[in-house]
C-alpha positions in Angstrom: 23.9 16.7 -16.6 21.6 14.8 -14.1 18.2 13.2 -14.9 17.3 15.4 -11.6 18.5 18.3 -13.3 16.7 18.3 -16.0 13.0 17.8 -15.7 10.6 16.2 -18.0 7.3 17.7 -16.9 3.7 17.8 -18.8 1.9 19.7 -16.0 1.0 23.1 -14.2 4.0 25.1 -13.5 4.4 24.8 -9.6 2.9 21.5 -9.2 5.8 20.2 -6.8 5.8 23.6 -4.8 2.1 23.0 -4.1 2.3 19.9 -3.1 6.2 20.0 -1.0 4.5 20.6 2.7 2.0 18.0 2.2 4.8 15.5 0.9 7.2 16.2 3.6 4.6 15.1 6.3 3.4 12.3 4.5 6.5 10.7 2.3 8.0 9.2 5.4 5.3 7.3 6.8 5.3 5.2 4.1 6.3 1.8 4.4 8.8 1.9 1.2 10.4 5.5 2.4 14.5 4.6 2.3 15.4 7.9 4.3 14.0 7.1 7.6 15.6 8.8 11.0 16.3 11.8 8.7 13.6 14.3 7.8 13.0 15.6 4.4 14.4 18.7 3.6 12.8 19.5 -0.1 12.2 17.9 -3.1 13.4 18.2 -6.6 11.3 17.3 -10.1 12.8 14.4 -12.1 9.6 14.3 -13.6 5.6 14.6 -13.7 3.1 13.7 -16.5 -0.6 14.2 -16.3 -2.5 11.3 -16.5 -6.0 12.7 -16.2 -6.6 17.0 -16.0 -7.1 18.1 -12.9 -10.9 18.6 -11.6 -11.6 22.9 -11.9 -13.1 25.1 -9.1 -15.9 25.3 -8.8 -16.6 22.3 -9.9 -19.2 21.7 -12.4 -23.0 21.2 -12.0 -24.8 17.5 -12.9 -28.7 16.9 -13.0 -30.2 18.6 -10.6 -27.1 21.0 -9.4 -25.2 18.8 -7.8 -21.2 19.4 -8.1 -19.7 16.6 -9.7 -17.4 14.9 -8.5 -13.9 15.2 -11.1 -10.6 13.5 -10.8 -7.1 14.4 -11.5 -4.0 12.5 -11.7 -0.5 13.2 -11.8 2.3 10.1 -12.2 5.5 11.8 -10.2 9.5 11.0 -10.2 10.1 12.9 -7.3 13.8 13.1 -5.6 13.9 13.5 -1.9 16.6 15.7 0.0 17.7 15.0 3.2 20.7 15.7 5.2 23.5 12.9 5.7 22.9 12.5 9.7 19.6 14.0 11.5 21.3 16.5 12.9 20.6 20.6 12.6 23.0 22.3 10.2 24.1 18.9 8.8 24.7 18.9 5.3 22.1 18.0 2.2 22.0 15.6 -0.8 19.7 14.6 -3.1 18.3 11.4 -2.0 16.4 8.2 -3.4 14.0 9.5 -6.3 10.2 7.8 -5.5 7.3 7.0 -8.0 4.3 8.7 -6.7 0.4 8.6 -8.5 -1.1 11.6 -7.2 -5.1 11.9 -7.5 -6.7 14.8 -7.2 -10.2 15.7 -6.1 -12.5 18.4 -4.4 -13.3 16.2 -1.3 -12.3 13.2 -0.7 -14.8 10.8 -0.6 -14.8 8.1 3.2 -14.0 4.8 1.3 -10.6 6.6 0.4 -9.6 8.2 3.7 -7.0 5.8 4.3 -5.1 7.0 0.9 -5.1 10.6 1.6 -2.0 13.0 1.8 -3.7 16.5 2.3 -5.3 19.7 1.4 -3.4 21.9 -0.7 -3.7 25.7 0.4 -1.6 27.6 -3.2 -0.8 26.3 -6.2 -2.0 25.5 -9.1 -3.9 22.8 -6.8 -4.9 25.1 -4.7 -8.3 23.8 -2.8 -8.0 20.5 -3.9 -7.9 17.4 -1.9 -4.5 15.3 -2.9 -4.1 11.6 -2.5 -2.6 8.2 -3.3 -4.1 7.4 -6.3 -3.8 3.3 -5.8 -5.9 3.4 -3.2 -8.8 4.4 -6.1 -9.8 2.0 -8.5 -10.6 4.8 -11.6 -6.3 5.4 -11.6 -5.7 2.4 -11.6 -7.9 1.8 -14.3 -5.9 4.2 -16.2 -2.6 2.6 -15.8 -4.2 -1.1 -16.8 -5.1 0.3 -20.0 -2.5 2.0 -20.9 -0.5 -1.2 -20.7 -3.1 -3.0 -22.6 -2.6 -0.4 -25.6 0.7 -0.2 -25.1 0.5 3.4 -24.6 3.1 6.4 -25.2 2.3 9.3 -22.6 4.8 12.3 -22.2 8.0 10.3 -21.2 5.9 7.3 -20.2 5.9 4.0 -22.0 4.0 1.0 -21.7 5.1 -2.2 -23.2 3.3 -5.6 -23.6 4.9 -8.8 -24.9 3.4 -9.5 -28.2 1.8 -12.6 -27.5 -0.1 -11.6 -24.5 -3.5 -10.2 -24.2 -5.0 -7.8 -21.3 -8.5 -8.1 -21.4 -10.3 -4.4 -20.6 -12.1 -4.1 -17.9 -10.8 -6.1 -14.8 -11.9 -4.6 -11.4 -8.8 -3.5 -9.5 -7.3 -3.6 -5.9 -5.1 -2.5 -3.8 -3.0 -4.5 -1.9 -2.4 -3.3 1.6 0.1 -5.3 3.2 3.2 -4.0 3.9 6.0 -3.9 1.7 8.6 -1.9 0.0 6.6 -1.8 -3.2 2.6 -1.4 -3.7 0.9 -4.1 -5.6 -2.7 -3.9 -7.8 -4.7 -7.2 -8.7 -6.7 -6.8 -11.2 -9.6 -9.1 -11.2 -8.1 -12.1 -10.0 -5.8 -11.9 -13.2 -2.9 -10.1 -12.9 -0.7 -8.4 -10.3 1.1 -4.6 -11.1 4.0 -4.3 -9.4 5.0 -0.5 -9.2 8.2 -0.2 -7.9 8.5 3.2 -5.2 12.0 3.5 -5.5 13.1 4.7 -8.4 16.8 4.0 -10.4 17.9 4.4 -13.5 18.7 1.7 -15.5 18.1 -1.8 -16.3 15.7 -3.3 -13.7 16.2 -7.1 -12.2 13.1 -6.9 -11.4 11.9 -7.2 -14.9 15.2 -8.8 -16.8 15.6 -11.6 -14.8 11.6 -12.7 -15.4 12.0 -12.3 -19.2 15.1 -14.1 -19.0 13.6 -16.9 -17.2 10.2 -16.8 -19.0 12.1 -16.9 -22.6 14.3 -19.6 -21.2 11.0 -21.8 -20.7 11.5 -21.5 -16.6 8.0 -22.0 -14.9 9.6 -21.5 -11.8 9.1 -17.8 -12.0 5.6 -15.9 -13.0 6.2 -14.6 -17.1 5.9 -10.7 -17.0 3.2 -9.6 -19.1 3.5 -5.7 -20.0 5.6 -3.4 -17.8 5.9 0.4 -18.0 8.9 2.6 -18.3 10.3 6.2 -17.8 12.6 7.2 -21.1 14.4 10.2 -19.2 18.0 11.3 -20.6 18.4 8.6 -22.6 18.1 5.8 -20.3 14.9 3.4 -19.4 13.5 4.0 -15.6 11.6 0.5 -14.9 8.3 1.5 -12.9 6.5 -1.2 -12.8 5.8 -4.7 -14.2 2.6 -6.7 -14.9 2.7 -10.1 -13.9 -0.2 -13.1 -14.1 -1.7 -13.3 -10.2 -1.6 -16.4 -8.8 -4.7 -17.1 -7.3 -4.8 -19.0 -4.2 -1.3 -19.4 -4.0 0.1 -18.6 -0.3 3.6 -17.0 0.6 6.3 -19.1 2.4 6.6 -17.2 4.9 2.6 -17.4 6.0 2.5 -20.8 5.1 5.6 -21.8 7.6 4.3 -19.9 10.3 1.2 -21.8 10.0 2.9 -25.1 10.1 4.8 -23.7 13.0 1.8 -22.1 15.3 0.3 -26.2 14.4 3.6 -27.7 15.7 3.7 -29.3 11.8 6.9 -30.4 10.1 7.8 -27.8 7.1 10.7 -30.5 5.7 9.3 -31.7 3.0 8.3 -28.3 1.8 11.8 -26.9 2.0 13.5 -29.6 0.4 10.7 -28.8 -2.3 11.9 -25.0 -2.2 15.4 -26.1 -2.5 15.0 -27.7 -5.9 12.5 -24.8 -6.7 15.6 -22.3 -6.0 17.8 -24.7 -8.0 15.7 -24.9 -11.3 15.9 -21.4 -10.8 19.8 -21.3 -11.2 20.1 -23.5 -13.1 17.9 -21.6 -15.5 19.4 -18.5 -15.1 23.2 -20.0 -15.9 21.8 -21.3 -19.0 19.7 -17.4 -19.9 22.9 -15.2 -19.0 26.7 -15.1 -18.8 28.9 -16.5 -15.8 31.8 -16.0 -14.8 34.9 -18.0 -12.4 35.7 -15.9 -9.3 39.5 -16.1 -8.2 41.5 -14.7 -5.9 41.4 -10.7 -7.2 37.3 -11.0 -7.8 37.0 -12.7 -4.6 39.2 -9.9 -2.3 37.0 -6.7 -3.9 33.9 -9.2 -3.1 35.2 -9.9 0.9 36.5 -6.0 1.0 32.6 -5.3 0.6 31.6 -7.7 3.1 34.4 -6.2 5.6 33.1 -2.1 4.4 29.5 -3.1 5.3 30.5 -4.9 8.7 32.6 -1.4 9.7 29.5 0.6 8.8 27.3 -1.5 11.0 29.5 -1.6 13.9 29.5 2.3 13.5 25.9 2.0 13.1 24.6 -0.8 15.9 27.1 -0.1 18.8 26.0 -3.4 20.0 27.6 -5.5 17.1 30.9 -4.3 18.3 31.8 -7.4 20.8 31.0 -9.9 17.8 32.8 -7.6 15.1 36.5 -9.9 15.2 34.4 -13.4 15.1 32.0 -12.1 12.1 35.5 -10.7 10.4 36.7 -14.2 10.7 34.2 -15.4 8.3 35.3 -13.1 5.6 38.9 -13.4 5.8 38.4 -17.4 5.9 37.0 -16.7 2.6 40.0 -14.5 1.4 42.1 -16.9 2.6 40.4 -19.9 0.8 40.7 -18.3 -2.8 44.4 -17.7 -1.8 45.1 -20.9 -1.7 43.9 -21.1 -5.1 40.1 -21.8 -5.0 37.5 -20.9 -7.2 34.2 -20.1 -7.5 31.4 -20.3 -10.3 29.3 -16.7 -10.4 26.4 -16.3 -12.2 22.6 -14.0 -11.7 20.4 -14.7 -9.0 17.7 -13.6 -7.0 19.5 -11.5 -4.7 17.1 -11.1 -1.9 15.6 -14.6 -1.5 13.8 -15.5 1.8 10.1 -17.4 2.6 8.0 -14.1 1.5 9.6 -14.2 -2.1 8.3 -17.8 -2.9 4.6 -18.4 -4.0 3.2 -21.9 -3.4 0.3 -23.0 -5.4 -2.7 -25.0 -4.7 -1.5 -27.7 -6.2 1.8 -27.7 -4.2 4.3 -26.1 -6.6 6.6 -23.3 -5.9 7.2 -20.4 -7.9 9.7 -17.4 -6.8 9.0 -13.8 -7.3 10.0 -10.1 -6.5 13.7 -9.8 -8.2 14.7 -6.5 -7.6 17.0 -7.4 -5.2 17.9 -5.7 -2.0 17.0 -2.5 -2.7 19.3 -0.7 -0.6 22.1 -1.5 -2.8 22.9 0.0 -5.7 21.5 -1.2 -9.1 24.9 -1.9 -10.6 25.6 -4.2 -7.7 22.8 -6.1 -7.6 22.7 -6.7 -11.4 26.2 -8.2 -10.9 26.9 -12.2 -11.2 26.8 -13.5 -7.7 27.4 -17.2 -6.1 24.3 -19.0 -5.9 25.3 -19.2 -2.2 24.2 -15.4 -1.9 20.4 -16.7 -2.4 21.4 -19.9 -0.4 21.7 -18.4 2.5 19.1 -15.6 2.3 16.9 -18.6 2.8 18.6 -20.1 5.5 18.5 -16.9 7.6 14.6 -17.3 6.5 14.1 -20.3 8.4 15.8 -19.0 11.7 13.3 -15.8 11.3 10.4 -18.5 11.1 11.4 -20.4 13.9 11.8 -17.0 16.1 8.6 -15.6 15.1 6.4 -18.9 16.3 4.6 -18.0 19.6 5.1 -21.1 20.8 9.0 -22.4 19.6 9.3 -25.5 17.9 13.2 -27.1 18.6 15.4 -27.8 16.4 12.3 -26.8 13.5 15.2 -23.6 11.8 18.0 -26.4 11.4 15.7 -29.5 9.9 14.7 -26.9 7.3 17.4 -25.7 6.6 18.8 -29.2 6.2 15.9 -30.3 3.7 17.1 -27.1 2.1 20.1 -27.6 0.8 19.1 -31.5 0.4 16.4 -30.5 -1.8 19.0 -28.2 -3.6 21.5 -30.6 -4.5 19.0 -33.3 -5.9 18.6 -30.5 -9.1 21.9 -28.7 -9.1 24.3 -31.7 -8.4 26.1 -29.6 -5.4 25.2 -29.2 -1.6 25.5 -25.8 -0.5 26.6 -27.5 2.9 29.7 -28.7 0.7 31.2 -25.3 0.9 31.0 -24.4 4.4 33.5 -21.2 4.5 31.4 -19.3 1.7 28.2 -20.2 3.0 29.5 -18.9 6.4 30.3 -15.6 4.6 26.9 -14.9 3.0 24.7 -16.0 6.1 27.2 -13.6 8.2 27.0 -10.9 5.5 23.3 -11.4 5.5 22.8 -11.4 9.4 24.8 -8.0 9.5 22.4 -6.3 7.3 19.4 -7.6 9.5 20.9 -6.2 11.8 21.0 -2.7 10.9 17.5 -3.1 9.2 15.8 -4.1 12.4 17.7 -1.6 14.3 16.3 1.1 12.1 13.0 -0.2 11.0 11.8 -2.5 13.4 13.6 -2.8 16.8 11.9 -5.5 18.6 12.9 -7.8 16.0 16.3 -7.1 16.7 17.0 -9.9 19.0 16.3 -12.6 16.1 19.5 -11.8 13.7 21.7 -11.1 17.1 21.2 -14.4 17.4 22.4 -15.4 14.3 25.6 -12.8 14.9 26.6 -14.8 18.2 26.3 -18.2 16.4 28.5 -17.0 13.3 30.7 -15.2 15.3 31.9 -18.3 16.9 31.0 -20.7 14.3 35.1 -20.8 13.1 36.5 -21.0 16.4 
């Protein structure tokens, strides 16, 4: 039986059913909804726990008569339905299953405006305000604390490592930018990382960190605590607490920068390079590996070839490129039937300039393991050439160099160049060394920019087209 199936709930009867209308409406706006382009048909319960019991109505009286103010909250495992293809009558399935922290309040005071998801009108919440509860610094007070006393609520678990202390009390916020997770600092100290999108299982995102961290990598921040879902047997990863690295600023801000001052990035790309390499290296050394041959390396090009046909189906306007970018992945089959091999071992899986954390002091650190999370969990916990992360990078670059206002020649292909230089100095190998599978990955990569920026982001289109016509042609 399915974890969806069988709900693990400590709250009101009806909670979901009270709060389905308002979720429907709000759910897709957000920045980390998958199911965009296809509306939300219903929801199903894979689990709820009650944090903090919800305020009563009317509320109760303080000195002098005033209401007080109460607050409720409500940790969620929701599953989304949606139909395959936006299209009336089409047919349903139950979707991506999201982590959602639900306050609850009479009225909702200005400061948290920005957080709220709407009134609900029957219910066991009925005539309470609803809300994202990370936008509130009480909730996510709550969640702090229960990792610092490594707390067991309902089907929620919070873990620490042994040796690590949380100190009570640190003032928390909210991160706003956009990404496909939300993020809380708490006081300058740590980060909490709760993952949106939900899968069961073992979570990159928090077993390639311990690997590293036990492996004595400083490459990679050590996770601190981390917080769980036990549901049928299995652990749900929700969310992991990690030291924040104050000051530090993200590759991909501190490129543009560079760029908009017409500066030369080389030197810190050759420094990423060995950055990612330590990082391999590392990982090698924490976890098994394995030799890719000719059988391992068909099923891997067959994938590559399944998610160009989907795209081609999906952007119409790959279709003129679709032989050329083929070419790259048959090369590759062709390669490992002449009898070539290839070392495959964990890595990142979804590297690029945002993922990499430079310090004051100049070092780099990588972060944000989960992987693509479009893919499914099995596939990105699965040994992978190094290449994979090689050339996530690369196609990092070329988004830089697009992005500038005012271009900078030949700026994509110098970094890209220190790159790989700066890679080889630590591993021993240039990526550059292996042209035909670095061809495959950037091509497999470009494709799924693609169909992101087709779906999510449009304008940006243009910037992995680019790439497309350049690896189309690049084995002619």
């Amino acid at each position: 039986m399915s974890e969806a199936a069988t709900p693990t709930v400590t709250a009101p009867p009806g909670l979901l059913a009270s709060l389905d209308p308002l979720l429907r409406e709000w759910l897709p706006r957000q920045r980390w909804f998958a199911g965009k382009g296809r509306p939300v048909t219903g929801f199903s319960l894979v689990a709820a726990t009650e944090l903090l019991p919800s305020p009563r109505l009317p509320a109760p009286l303080g000195q002098g008569g005033a209401p007080l103010s109460r607050l409720g909250l409500y940790h969620l495992l929701v599953r989304a339905h949606q139909p395959l293809v936006p299209a009336p009558g089409a047919p349903e399935q139950p979707g991506d299953c999201y982590q959602l922290l639900i306050g609850v309040r009479e009225a909702l005071p200005p400061r948290l405006a920005p957080a709220l998801i709407g009134h609900v009108t029957e219910g066991p919440l009925a005539g309470r305000t609803v809300y994202d509860a990370l936008y509130d610094a009480r909730p996510a007070e709550v969640l702090l604390e229960a990792l610092r006393t490594r707390a067991r609520i309902g089907r929620l678990r919070f873990e620490r490592e042994a040796d690590q202390e949380i100190r009570a009390g640190l003032v928390p916020r909210l991160m706003t930018a956009e990404q496909s997770n939300s993020s809380v600092v708490y006081g300058d100290t740590f980060i909490l990382k709760l993952l949106r999108r939900i899968v069961p299982g073992v979570n990159p995102d928090l077993e390639l960190p311990l690997a590293l961290a036990r492996a004595g990598c400083p490459r990679v921040p050590a996770p601190t605590a981390w917080m769980t879902a036990d549901l049928a047997g299995r652990p749900w990863v929700l969310g992991v607490l990690q030291p924040y690295m104050q000051g530090a600023t993200d590759g991909w801000e501190l490129a543009l920068r560079e760029l908009a001052k017409g500066e030369d990035f080389a030197a810190e790309a050759r420094a990423l390079g060995r950055a990612t390499a330590e990082v391999h290296t590392a990982l090698a050394r924490a976890l098994p590996t394995v030799t890719l041959g000719h059988s391992q390396l068909r099923q891997l090009v067959e994938g590559m070839v399944e998610r160009l046909e989907a795209a081609v189906q999906a952007v119409p306007v790959l279709r003129p490129y679709a032989p050329g970018l083929r070419s790259a992945f048959t090369a590759l089959d062709d390669l490992a039937a002449e009898g070539h091999t290839w070392t495959a071992q964990r890595v990142h899986g979804d590297l690029h300039l945002g993922q990499c954390l430079r310090s004051p002091s100049g070092e780099w650190s990588l972060i944000d393991f989960e992987g693509e999370p479009a893919r499914p969990l099995a596939e990105r916990r699965m040994p992978q050439p190094p290449v994979r992360d090689i050339a996530g990078m690369l196609r990092s670059f070329d988004y830089a160099a697009h992005s500038a206002e005012s271009p900078v020649p030949g700026w994509a292909e110098t970094c890209r160049a220190a790159y790989c230089s700066g890679y080889a100095e630590v591993s021993g190998r240039d990526p550059r060394t292996d042209p035909v599978m670095l061809r495959a990955y950037e091509t497999d990569k470009a494709i799924y920019e693609v169909v992101y920026e087709a779906r999510h982001r449009p304008d940006w289109l243009p910037v992995p087209l680019s790439a497309v016509r350049r690896l189309a042609t690049a084995g002619v």
